[in-house]
C-alpha positions as CSV (number, residue, x, y, z in Angstrom):
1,X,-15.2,15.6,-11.6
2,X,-12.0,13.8,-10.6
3,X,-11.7,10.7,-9.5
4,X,-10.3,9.5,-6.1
5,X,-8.6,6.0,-5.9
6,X,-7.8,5.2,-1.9
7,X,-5.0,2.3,-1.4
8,X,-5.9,0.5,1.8
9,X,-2.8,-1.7,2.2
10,X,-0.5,-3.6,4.5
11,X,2.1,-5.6,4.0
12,X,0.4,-8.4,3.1
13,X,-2.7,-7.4,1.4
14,X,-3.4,-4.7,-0.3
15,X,-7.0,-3.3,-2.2
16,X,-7.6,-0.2,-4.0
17,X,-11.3,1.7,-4.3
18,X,-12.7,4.4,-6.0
19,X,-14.3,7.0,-3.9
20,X,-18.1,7.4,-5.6
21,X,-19.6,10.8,-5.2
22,X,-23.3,10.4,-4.7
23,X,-24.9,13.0,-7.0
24,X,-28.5,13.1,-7.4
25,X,-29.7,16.9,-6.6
26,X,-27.4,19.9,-6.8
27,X,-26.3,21.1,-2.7
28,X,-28.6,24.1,-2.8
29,X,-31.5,21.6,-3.1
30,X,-30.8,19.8,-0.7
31,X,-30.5,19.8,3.1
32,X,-27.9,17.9,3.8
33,X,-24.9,16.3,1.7
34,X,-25.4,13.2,0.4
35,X,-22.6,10.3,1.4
36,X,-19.7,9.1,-0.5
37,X,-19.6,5.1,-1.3
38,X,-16.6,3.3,-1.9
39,X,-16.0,0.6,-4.9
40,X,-13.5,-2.0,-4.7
41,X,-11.4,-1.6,-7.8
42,X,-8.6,-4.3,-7.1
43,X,-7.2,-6.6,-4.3
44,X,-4.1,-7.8,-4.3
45,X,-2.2,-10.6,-1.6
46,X,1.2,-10.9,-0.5
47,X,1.6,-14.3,0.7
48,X,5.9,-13.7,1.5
49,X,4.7,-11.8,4.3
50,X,3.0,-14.1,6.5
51,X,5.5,-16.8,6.5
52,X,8.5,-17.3,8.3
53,X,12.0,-16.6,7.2
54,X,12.9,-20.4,7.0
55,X,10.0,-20.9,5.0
56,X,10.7,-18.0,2.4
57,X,14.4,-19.4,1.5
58,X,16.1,-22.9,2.5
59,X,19.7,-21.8,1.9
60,X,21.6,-21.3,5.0
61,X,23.7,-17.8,5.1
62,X,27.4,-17.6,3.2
63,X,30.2,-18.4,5.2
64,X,33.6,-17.3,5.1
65,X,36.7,-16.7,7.0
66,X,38.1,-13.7,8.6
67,X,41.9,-12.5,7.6
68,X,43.3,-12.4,11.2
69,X,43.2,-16.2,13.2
70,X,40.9,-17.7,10.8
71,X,37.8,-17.2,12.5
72,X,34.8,-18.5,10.5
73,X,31.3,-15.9,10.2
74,X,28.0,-16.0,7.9
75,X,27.2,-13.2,6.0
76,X,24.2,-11.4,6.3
77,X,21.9,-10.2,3.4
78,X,21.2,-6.5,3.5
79,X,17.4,-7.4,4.0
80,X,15.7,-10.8,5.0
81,X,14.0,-12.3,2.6
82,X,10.7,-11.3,4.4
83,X,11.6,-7.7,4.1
84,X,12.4,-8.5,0.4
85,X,8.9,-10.0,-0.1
86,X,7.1,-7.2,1.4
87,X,9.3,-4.3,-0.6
88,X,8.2,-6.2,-4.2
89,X,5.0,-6.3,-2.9
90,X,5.2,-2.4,-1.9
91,X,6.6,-2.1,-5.8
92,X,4.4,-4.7,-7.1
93,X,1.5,-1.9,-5.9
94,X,3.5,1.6,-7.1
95,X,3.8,0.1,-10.6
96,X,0.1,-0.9,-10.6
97,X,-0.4,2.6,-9.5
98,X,1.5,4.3,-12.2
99,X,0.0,2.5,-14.6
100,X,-3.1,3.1,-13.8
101,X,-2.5,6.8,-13.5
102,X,-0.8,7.0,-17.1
103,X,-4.2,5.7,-18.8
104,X,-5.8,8.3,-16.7
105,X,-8.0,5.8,-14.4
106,X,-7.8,8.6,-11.3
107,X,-6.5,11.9,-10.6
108,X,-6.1,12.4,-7.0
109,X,-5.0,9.3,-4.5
110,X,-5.7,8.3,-0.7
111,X,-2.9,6.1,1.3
112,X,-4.2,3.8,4.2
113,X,-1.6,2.0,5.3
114,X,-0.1,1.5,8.8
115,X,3.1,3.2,9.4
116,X,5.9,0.7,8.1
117,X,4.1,-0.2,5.0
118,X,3.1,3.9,4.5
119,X,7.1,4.6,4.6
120,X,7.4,1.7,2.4
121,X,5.1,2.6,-0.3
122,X,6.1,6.4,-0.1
123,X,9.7,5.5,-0.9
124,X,8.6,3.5,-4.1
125,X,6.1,6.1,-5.8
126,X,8.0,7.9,-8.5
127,X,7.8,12.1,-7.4
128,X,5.2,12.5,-9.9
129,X,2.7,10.0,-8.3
130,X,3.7,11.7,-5.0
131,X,2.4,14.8,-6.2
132,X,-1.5,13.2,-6.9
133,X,-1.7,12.0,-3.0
134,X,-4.4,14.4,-1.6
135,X,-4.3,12.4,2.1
136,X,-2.5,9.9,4.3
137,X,-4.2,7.9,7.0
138,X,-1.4,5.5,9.3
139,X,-3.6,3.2,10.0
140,X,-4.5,-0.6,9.2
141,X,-7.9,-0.8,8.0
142,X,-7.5,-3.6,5.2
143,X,-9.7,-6.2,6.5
144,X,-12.1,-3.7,7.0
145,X,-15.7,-3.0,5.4
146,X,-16.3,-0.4,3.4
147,X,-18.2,1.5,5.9
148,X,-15.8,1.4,8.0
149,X,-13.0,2.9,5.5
150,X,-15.5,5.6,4.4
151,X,-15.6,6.7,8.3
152,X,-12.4,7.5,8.6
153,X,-11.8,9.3,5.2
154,X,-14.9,11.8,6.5
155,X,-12.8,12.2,10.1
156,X,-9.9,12.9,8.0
């Protein structure tokens, strides 16, 4: 049987589960199917993302001066440093995925994420990773139970 890792993430938290088959008597024995039970495999934080901008970096902006009149402007990073925080975070979580997957630790893989973070973490897992992701749910269900989290895989 294959096993089923779901990553329930955001861009501050992340934790990863194992979706547990419940096997005791074979489906023609029994009536109905028996559930599925999540276990918590890892949890991870992302800290960068719940502070402000001044808080991540005390430096002000570059400034320089423009060729016509002498006009002075800042320059502008391509990303904030809270955007910065929360792609390493999104990387942080492919490469622990990866890894994972090349000592053979799952087969197939869940996403839960809400839409930002989804895009975020679908642009950093390599095309072969891509390939093992069976289902995608845009939602944020990270602070919830496991009960909860099970429910929506079943509606899925």
């Amino acid at each position: 049987m294959s096993k089923t890792w779901i990553l329930v993430a955001e861009s501050s938290r992340a934790r990863i589960f194992e979706l547990c088959r419940v096997n005791v008597a074979p489906m023609s024995e029994r009536s109905t199917p028996l559930p599925n039970s999540l276990k918590e495999v890892s949890d991870f934080s992302n800290p960068g993302a719940r502070l402000h901008e001044r808080e991540l970096g005390a430096d002000l902006p570059g400034r320089g001066f423009s060729c016509k009149g002498g006009s002075k402007h800042s320059y502008e990073p391509p990303q904030s440093l809270k955007e910065q925080a929360i792609e390493n975070f999104s990387k942080q979580l492919c490469d622990h995925i990866e890894n994972a997957y090349s000592v053979h630790q799952f087969e197939r893989l869940v996403l839960i994420a809400p839409p930002d973070f989804l895009g975020c973490l679908r642009k950093n897992l390599t095309e072969a990773t891509k390939k093992l992701v069976i289902h995608e749910i845009q939602k944020n269900l990270v602070r919830e139970d496991h009960k909860t989290i099970l429910q929506h895989l079943e509606l899925g």
